[in-house]
C-alpha positions as CSV (number, residue, x, y, z in Angstrom):
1,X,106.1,134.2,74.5
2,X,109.2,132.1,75.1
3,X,109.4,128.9,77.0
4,X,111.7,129.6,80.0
5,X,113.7,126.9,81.9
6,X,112.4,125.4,84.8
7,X,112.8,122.4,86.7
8,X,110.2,119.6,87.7
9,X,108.8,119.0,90.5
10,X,109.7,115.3,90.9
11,X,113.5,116.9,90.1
12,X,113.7,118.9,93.0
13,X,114.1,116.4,96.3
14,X,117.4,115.1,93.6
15,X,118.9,118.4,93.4
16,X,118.2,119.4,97.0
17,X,120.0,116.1,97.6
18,X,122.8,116.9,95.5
19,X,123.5,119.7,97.0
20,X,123.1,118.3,100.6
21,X,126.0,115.9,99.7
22,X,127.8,118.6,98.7
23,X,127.6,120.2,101.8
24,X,129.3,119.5,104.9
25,X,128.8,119.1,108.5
26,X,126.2,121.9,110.2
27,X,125.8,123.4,107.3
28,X,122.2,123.3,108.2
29,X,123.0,125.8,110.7
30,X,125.3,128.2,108.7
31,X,122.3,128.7,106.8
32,X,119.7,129.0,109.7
33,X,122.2,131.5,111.5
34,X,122.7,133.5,108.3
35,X,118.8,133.8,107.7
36,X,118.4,135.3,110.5
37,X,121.2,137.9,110.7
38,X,120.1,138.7,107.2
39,X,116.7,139.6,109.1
40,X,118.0,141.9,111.3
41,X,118.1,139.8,114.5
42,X,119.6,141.1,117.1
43,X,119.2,137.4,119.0
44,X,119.8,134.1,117.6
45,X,119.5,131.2,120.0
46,X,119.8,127.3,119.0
47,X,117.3,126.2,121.4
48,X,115.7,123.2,122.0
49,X,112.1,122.7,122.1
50,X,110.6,122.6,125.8
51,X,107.1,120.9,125.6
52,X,107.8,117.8,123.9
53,X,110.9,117.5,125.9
54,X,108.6,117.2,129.3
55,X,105.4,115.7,127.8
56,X,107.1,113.1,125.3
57,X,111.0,113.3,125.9
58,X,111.5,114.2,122.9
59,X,114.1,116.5,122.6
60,X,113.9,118.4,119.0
61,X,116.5,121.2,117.7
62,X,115.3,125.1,117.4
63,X,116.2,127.8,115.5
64,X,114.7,131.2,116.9
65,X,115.6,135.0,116.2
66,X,114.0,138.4,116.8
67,X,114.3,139.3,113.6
68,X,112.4,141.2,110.9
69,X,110.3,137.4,110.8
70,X,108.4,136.5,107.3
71,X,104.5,137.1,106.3
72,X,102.3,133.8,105.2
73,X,103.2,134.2,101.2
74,X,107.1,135.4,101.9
75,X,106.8,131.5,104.4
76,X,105.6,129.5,101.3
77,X,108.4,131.3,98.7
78,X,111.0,131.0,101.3
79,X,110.3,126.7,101.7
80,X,109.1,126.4,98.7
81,X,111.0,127.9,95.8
82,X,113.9,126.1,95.1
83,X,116.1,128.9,93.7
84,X,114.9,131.5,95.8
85,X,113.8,132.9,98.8
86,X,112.9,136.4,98.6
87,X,116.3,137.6,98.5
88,X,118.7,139.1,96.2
89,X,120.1,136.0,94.2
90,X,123.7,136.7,92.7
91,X,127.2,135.6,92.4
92,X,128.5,137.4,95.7
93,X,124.8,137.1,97.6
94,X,122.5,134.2,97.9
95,X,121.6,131.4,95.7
96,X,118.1,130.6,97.2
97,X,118.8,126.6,98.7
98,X,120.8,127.1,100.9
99,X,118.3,126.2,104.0
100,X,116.6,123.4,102.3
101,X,118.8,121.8,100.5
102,X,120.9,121.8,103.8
103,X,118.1,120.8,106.5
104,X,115.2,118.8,104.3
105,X,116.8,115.6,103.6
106,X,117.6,114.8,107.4
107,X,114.0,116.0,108.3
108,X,111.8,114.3,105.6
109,X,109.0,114.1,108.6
110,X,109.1,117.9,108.6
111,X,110.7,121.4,109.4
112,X,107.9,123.6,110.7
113,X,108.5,127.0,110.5
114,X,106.4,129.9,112.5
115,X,106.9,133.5,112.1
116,X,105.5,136.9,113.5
117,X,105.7,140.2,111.9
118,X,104.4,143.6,112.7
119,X,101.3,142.7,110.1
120,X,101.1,139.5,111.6
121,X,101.3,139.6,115.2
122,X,99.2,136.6,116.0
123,X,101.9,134.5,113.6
124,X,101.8,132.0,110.5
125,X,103.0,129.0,110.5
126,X,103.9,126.2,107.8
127,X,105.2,122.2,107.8
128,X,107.2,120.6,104.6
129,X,108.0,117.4,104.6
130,X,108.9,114.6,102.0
131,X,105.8,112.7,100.6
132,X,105.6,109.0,99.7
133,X,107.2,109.7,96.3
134,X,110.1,111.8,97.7
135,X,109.0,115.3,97.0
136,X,108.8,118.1,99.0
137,X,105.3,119.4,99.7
138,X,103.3,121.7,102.4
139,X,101.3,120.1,105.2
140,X,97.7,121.3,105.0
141,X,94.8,121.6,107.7
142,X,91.0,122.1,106.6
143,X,89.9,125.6,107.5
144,X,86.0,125.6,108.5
145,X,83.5,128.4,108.7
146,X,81.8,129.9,111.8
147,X,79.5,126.6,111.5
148,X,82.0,124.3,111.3
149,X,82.0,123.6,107.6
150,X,84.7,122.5,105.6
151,X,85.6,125.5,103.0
152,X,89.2,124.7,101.8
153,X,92.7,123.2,102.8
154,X,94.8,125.9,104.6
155,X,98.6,125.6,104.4
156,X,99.9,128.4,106.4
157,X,97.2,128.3,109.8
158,X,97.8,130.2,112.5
159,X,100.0,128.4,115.2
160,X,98.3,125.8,117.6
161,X,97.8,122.9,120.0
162,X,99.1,119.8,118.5
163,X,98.8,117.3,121.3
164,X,99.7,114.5,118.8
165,X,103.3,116.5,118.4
166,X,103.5,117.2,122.6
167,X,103.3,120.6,122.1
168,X,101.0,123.9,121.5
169,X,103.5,125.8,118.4
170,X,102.4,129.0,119.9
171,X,103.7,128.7,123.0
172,X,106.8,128.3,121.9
173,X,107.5,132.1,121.3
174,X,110.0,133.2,123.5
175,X,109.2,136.4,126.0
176,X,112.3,138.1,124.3
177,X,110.3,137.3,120.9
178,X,108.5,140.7,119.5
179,X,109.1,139.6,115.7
180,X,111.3,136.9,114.2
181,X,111.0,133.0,113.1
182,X,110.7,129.8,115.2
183,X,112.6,127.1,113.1
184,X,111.7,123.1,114.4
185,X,113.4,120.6,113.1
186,X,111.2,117.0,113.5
187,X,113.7,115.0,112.1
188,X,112.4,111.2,110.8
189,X,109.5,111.0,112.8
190,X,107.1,112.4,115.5
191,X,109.5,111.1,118.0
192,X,112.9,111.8,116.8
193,X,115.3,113.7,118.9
194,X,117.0,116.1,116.7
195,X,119.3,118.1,119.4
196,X,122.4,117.1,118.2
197,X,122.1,117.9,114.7
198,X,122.0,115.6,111.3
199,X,122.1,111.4,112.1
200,X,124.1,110.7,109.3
201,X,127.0,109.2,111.1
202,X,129.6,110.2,108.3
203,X,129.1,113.3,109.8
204,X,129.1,113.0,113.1
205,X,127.2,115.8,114.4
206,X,126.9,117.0,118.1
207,X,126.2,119.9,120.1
208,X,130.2,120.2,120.8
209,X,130.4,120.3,117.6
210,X,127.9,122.6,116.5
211,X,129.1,124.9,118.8
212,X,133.2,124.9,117.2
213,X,132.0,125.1,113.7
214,X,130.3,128.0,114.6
215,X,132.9,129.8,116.1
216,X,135.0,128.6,113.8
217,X,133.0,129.8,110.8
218,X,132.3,133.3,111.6
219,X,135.0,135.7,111.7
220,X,133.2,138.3,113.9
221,X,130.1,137.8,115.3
222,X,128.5,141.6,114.0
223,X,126.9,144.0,115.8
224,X,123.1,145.4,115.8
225,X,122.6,148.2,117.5
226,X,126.1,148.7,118.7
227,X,126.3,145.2,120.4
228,X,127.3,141.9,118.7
229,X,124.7,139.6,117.8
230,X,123.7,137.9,120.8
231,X,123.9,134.0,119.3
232,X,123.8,130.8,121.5
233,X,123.4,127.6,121.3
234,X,121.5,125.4,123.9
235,X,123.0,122.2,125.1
236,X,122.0,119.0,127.5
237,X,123.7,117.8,130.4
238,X,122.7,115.0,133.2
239,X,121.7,116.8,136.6
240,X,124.2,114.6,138.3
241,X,123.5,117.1,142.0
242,X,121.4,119.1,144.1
243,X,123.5,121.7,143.4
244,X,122.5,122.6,140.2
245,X,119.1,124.0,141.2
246,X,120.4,126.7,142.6
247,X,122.3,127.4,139.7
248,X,120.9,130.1,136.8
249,X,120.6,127.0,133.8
250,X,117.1,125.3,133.6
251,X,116.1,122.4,134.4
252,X,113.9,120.3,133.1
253,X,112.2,116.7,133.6
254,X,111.7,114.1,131.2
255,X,108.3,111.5,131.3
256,X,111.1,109.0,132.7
257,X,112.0,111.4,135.6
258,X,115.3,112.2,134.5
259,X,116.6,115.9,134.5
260,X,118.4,117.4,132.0
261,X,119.9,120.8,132.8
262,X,119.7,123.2,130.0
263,X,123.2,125.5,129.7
264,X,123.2,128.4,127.0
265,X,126.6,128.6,124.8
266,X,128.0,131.4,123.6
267,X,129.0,132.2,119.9
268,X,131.7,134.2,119.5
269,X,133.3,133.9,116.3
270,X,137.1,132.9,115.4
271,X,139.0,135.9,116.2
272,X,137.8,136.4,119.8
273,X,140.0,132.7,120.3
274,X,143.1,134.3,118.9
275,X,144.8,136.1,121.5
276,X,146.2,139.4,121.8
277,X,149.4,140.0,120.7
278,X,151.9,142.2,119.2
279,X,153.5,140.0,116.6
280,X,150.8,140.7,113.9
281,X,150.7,142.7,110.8
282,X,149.6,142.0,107.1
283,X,151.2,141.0,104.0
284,X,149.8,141.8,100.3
285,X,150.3,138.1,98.7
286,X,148.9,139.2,95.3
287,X,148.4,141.9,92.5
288,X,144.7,141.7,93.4
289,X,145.0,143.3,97.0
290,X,144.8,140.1,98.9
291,X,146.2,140.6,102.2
292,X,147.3,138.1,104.4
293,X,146.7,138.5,108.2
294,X,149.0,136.9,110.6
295,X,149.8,136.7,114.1
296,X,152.1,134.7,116.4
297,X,151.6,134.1,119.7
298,X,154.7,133.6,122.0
299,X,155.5,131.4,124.8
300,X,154.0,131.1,127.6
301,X,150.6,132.7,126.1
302,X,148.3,129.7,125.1
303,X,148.0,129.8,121.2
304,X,144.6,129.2,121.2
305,X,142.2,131.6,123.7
306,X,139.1,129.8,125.4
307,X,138.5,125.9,126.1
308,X,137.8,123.1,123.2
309,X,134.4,122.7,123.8
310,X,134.5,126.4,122.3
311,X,136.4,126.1,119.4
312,X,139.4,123.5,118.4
313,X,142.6,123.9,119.9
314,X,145.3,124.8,116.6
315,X,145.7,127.9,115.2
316,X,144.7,127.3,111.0
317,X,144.8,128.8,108.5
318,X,141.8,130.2,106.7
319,X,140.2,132.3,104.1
320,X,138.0,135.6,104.8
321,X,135.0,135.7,102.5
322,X,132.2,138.1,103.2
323,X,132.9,137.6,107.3
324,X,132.9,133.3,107.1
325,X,136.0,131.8,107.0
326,X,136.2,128.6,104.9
327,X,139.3,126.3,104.0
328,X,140.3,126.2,107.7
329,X,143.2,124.1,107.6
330,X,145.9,123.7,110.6
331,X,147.7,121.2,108.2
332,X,151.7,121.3,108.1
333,X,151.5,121.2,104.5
334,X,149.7,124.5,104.2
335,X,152.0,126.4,106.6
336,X,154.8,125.3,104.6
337,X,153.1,126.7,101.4
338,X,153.6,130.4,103.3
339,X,157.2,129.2,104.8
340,X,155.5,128.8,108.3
341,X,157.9,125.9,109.5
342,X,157.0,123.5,112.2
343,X,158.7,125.3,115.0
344,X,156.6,128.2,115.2
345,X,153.3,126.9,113.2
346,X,151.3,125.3,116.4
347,X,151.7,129.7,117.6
348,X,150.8,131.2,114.3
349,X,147.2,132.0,112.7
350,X,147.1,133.2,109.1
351,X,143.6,134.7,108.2
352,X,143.7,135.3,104.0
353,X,141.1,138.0,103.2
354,X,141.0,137.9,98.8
355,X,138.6,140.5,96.8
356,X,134.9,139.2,96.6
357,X,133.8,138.6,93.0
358,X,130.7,140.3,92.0
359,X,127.9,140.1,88.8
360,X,128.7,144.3,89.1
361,X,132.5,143.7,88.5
362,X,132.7,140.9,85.8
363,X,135.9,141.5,84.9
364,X,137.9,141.9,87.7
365,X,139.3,138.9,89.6
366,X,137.4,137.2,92.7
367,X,137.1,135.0,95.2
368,X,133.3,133.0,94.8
369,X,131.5,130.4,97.1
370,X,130.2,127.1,95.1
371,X,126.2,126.8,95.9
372,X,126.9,124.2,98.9
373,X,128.8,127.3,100.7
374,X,131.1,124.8,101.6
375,X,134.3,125.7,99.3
376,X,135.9,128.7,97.8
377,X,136.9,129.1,94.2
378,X,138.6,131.3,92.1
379,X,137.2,133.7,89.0
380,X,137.0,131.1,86.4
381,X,136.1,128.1,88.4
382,X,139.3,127.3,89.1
383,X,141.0,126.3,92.6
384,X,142.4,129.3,94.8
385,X,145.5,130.3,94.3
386,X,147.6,128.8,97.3
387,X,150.8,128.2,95.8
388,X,150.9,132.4,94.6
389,X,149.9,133.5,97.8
390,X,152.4,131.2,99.8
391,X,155.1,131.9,97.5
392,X,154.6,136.0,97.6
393,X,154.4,135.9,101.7
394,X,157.4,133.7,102.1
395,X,159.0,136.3,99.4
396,X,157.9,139.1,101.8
397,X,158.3,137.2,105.2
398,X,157.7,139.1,108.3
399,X,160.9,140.3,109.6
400,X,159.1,139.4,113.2
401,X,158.2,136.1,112.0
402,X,161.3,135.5,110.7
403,X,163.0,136.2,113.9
404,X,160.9,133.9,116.3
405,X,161.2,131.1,113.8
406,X,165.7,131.3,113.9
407,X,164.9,131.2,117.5
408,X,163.0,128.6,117.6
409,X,165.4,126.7,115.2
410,X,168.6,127.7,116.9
411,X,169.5,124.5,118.4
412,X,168.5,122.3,115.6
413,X,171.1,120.5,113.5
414,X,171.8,121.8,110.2
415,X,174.1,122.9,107.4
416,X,174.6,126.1,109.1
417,X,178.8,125.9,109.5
418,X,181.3,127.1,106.6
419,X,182.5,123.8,105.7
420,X,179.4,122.1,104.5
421,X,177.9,125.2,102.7
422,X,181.1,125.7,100.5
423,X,181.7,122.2,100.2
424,X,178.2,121.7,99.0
425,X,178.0,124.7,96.6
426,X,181.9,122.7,94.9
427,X,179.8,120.6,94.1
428,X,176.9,122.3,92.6
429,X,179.1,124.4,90.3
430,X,180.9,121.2,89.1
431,X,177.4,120.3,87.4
432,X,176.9,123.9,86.2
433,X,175.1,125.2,83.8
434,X,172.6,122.4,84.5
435,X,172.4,123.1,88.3
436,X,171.9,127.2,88.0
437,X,169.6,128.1,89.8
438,X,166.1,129.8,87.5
439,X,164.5,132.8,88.5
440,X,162.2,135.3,86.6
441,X,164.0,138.5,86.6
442,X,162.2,142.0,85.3
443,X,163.0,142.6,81.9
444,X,160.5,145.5,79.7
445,X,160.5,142.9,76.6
446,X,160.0,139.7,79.2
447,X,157.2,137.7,78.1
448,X,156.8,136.1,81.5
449,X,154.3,138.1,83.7
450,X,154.5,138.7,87.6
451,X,154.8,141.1,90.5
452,X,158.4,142.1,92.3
453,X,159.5,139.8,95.3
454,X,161.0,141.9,97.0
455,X,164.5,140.8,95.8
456,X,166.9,141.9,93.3
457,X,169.3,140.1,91.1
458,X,172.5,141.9,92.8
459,X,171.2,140.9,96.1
460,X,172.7,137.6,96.9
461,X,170.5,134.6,97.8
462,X,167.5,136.5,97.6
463,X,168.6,139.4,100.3
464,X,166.3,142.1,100.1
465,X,167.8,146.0,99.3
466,X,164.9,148.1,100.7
467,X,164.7,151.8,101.6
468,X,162.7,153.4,104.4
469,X,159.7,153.4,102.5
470,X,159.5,149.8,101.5
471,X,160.0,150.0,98.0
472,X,162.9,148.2,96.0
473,X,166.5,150.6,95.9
474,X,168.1,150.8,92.6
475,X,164.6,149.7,91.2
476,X,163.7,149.7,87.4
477,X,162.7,152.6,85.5
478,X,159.0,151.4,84.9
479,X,157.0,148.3,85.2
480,X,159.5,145.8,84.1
481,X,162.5,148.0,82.9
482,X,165.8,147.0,83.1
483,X,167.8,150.2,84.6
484,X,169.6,149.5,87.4
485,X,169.5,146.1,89.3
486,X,166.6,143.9,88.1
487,X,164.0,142.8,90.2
488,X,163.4,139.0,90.8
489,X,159.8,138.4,89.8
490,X,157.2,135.9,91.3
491,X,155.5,134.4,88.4
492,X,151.9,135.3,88.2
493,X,148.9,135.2,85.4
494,X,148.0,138.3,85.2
495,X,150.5,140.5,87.2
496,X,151.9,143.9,86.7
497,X,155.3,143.2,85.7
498,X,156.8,141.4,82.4
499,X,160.3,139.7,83.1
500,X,162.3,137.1,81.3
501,X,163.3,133.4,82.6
502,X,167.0,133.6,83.7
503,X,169.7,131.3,85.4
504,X,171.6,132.5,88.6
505,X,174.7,130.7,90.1
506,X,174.8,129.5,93.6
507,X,171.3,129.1,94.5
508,X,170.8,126.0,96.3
509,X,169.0,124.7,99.2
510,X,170.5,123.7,102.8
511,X,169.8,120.5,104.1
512,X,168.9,119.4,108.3
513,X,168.3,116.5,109.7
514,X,165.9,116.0,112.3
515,X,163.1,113.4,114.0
516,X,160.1,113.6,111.7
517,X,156.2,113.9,113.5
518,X,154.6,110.7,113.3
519,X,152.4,111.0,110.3
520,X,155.6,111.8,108.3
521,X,157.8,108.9,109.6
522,X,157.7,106.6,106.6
523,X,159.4,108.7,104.7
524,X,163.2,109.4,104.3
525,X,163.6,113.3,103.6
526,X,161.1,116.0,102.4
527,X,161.6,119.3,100.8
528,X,160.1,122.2,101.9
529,X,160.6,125.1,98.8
530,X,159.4,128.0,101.4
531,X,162.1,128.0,103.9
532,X,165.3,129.6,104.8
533,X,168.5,128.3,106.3
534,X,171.5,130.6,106.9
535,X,174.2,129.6,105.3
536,X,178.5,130.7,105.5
537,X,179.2,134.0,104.6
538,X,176.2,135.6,105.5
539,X,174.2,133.3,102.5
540,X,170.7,132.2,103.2
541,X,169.6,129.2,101.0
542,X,166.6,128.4,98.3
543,X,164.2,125.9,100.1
544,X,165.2,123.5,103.0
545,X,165.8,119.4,102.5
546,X,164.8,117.9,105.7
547,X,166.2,114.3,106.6
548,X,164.3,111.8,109.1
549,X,167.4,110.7,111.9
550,X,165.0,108.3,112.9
551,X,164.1,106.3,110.0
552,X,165.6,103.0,109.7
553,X,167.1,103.3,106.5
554,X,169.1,105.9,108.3
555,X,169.4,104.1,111.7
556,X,170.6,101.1,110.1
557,X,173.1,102.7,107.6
558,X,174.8,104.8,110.7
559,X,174.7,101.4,113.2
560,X,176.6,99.7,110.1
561,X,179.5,102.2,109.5
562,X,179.9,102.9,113.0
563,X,180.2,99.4,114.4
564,X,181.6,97.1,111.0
565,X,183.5,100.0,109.4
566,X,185.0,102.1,112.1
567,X,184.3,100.6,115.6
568,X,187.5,102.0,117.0
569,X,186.6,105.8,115.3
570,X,184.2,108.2,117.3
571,X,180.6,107.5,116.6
572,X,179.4,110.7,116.3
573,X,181.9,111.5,113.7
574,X,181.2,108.9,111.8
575,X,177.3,109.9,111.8
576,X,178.3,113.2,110.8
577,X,180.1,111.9,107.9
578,X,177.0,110.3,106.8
579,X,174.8,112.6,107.3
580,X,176.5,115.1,105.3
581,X,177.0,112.7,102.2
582,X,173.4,111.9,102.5
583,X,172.4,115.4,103.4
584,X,174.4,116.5,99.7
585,X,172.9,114.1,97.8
586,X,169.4,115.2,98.9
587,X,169.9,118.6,97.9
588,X,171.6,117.5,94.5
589,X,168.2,115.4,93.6
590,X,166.3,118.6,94.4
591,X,168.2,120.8,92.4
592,X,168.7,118.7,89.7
593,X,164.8,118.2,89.6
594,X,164.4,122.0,89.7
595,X,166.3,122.4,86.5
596,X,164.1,120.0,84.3
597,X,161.5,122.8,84.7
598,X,160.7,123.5,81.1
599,X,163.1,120.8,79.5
600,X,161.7,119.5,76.4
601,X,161.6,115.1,76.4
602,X,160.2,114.4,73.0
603,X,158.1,115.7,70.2
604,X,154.6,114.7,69.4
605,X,154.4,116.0,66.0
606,X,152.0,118.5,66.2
607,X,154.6,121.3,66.7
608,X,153.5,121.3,70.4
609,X,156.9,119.8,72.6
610,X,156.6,117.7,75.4
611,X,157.5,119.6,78.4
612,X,158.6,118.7,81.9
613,X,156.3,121.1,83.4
614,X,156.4,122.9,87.3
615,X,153.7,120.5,88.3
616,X,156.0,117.1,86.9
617,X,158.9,119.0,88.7
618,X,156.9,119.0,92.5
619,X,155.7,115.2,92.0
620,X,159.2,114.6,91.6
621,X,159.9,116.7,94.8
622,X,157.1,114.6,96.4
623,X,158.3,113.0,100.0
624,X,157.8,109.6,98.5
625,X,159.6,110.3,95.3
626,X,162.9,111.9,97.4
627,X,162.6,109.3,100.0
628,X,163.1,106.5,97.0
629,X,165.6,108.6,95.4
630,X,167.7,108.0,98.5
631,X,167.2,104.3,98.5
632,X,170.3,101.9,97.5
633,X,172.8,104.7,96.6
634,X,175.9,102.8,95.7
635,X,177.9,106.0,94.8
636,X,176.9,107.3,98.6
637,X,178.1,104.2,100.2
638,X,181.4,104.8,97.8
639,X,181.6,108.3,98.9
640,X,181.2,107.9,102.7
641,X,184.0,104.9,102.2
642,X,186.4,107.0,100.3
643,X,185.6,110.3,102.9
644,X,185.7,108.0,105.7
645,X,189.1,106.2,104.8
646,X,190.7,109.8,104.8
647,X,189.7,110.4,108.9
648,X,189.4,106.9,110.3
649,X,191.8,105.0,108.4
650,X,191.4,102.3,105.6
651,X,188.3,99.8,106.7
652,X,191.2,96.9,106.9
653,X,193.1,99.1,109.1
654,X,189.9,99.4,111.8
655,X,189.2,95.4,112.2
């Protein structure tokens, strides 16, 4: 018979540790909620436990459904299998420690757990708790015969009066309680007050908080029965008036004679808070079927639906997996990724909903949950694809979106007018070829795999040439043909159409300037890759170079010109001056940067080049890196001289 793998007892307490580190705040109760709707509840309430509250003040955290509840042997595999819990373990379903590993180490005095099934109406009921050693083990009582003598140690007894513990565990069952599990959470001790969730205080748990990650980890709350899942969430607040009697929330008195009045909380899930509106639809940002859901909300509709104590106030953006959303991020940086600029982003949610990978579809491509359940991964291990997915939406930006984001722009400064775009693109094709633009263009012997943009290589700039039904006019003649105008490709492992790398004239971003948010004031410009500016001539430009008016480097530089240079000349002309200089030497270092993607910079010997890969090419795009590319530009100074001599007279002639 072989030897199978297994792992020690005096193991498990460091890998149910490991994994609690790798957790994150209330995960505990992700698990405890997902237990029970896995058990068919129909109610899930976060209570917190009455007794000890009024005998001992102490108030101690509940977990209690009317589910489908768990027999005496199903209690001990459930807490004590590490690994498994009764339920189907795979890729796509359960991994068997979640609940422990995500509740034991900030209760080593004990979780006690009581359930009640249809074969065990009177209930079972079991304690674990960490020994002196630091494993895991099951509390036990004697059991006695009918003349009181001992006959063995009994580890799931029926519940009972514990007066040491301020409370009889059968009397917690609630009236709307048939079947289901009673979850306690002790905590450290016999008098710790677990109500507002784990102590550790990098985590910084509370029942305000509980109650947002919640709502903002479900997608939907689902329905039994026709109805949604009735889930709340008890919380505590100081009778401060007589007024509160008469009001439907408990109350009730502590041993000190203070009264705390118990208000439930509602769970709703993320997508109740995003209010209705008709600027929605989906975009397919991958050759997997991934769709991206947005919506915008216009002004004067708040963005956000509900108060914060519900759920946080910024729309995010997140990723669907199996009904949770993880990755929630509200971050500018991440709207960029998708060419959701700053105007509109604090009005625009963006829900990503990627195929599931599953043990019964090994091959195809997936998204997976690490064991923690607190991140997302790809097929492979490997990070999700956020730069593919933001660069196919912004490829197939919502015509809506795209309107209430010009809007929004319309009165910001830019390099909108026909003097600055042609003047800029003079100087682009003086540098030519090295400052063509690259794109991947459909080609039937291209070795350089992808799926269509939307764009073709006669449309100018990226302009789109669509017919009714969507699809590309003048399109190839099979995946990746070349009759008629070829389709610009975005790159992709694994997508549908070959194409070939090829250099276009003319592309090259705009540049604006503009007062940058506080947590991006230290730098001097940033580029954002997914965004649009239109340009003369009915143009719209390659990525956006964004320069802070308000830095200092700036500030100085236009006080210097304007007051030792050309005092007698208008000020704002002479800003403009420098803006543009500085604004056309942004863009050059972008572009310029752009084209090293794929240059060759020495040989190791090995027959394998060094390369100047995509990924050298964005640290070089970096905010810090263009912000110290514009530092101490003699040649700018020289230019803005030279341009500036030409409308405000020589600098001898202005003294």
């Amino acid at each position: 018979m072989p030897r199978y793998v297994h792992v020690p007892t005096e193991a498990t307490h460091q890998l149910i540790r490991q994994a609690y580190e790798a957790g994150g705040p209330y995960q505990w109760a992700r698990e405890a909620w997902k237990n029970s709707e896995e058990s068919h509840a129909s109610i899930i309430q976060f209570g917190i436990e009455e007794q000890a509250a009024e005998r001992l003040g102490v108030l101690r955290r509940t977990i209690m459904d009317n589910g489908e509840g768990m027999e005496p042997d199903d209690l001990k595999i459930f807490l004590t299998t590490f690994g498994g819990g009764g339920k189907p373990i795979g890729m796509d379903q359960n991994f068997g420690q979640g609940f422990k590993s995500a509740v034991l180490p900030w209760n080593p005095y004990g979780v006690v757990v009581i359930s009640y099934t249809r074969n065990t109406p009177e209930g079972a009921m079991l304690w674990i708790y960490r020994d002196e050693d630091g494993n895991y083990a099951l509390k036990e009582w004697p059991a006695q015969d009918e003349d009181g003598e001992f006959v063995s140690f009994m580890s799931t007894p029926r519940p009972f009066r514990d007066d040491e513990h301020g409370c009889d565990w059968g009397a917690i069952r609630p009236d709307w309680m048939e079947t289901g599990t009673i979850m306690v959470l002790l905590g450290q001790s016999a008098t710790s007050s677990t109500w507002e969730g784990d102590p550790e205080p990098s985590r910084s748990e509370n029942v305000d908080g509980l109650i947002r990650y919640l709502n903002g980890r479900l997608l939907d709350v689902p329905e039994r029965d026709g109805a949604p899942v009735q889930t709340t969430v008890l919380d505590l607040y100081e009778r401060k008036s007589a007024e509160r009697r008469a009001s439907k929330d408990k109350t009730v008195v502590l041993p000190n004679g203070e009264e705390k009045v118990w208000r439930p909380r509602r769970i709703y899930g993320l997508r109740h808070f995003i209010p209705e509106t008709k600027l929605t639809g989906t975009v397919t940002v991958d050759e997997h079927g991934t769709k991206a859901e947005w919506f915008y909300v216009p002004e004067p509709e708040n963005a956000v639906k509900g108060s914060r104590d519900y759920v946080n106030q910024r729309p995010v953006v997140a990723v669907d997996y199996q009904g949770e959303l993880y990755h929630a991020d509200s971050a500018k940086s991440r709207y960029r990724q998708f060419g959701i600029t700053d105007e509109i982003r604090g009005r625009t949610w963006l829900l990503l909903h990627p195929p599931v990978y599953s043990d019964s579809r090994p091959m195809e491509w997936g998204v997976l949950t690490q064991a923690s359940r607190n991140m997302l991964m790809a097929k492979g291990g490997v990070d999700l694809p956020w730069e593919e997915w933001g660069d196919a939406f912004f490829a197939r930006f919502p015509e809506e979106l795209a309107r209430v984001r010009d809007e929004a722009r319309s009165g910001s400064r830019g390099q909108n007018d026909s003097s600055m775009a042609k003047n800029l693109s003079r100087i682009l094709d003086r540098l030519n070829p090295r400052y063509k633009a690259s794109r991947v263009l459909s080609s039937a012997a291209g070795l350089v795999m992808g799926f269509p943009s939307g764009a073709t290589a006669g449309s100018p700039n990226g302009h789109r040439a669509t017919s009714d039904n969507g699809r590309v006019r003048g399109g190839s003649s099979g995946a990746g043909g070349n009759a008629g105008p070829q389709q610009v490709l975005v790159p992709a492992t694994g997508g549908g159409a070959a194409g070939r790398a090829a250099r276009a004239k003319g592309g090259f971003p705009a540049y604006g300037w503009k007062k940058f948010e506080p947590d991006e004031a230290k730098f001097l410009a940033r580029y954002d890759q997914n965004d649009k500016w239109p340009l003369a001539d009915g143009l719209v430009s390659h990525g956006v170079v964004f320069l802070n008016e308000a830095h200092p480097v700036f500030v100085q530089e236009c006080n210097y010109w304007v007051n030792s240079v050309w005092p007698k000349a208008d000020p704002k002309q002479v800003q403009e001056l420098i803006h543009r200089v500085y604004g056309e030497e942004a863009v050059a270092h972008v572009v310029h940067a752009q084209r090293l993607n794929g240059t060759v910079v020495a040989n190791n010997g090995g027959g394998k080049p060094e390369v100047i890969s995509e990924d050298d090419v964005q640290l070089l795009l970096e905010p810090i890196a263009l912000s110290s590319a514009l530092l101490g530009l003699v040649n700018v100074e020289q230019r803005i001289l030279t341009q500036g001599g030409g409308l405000f007279g020589s600098r001898a002639n202005t003294q």
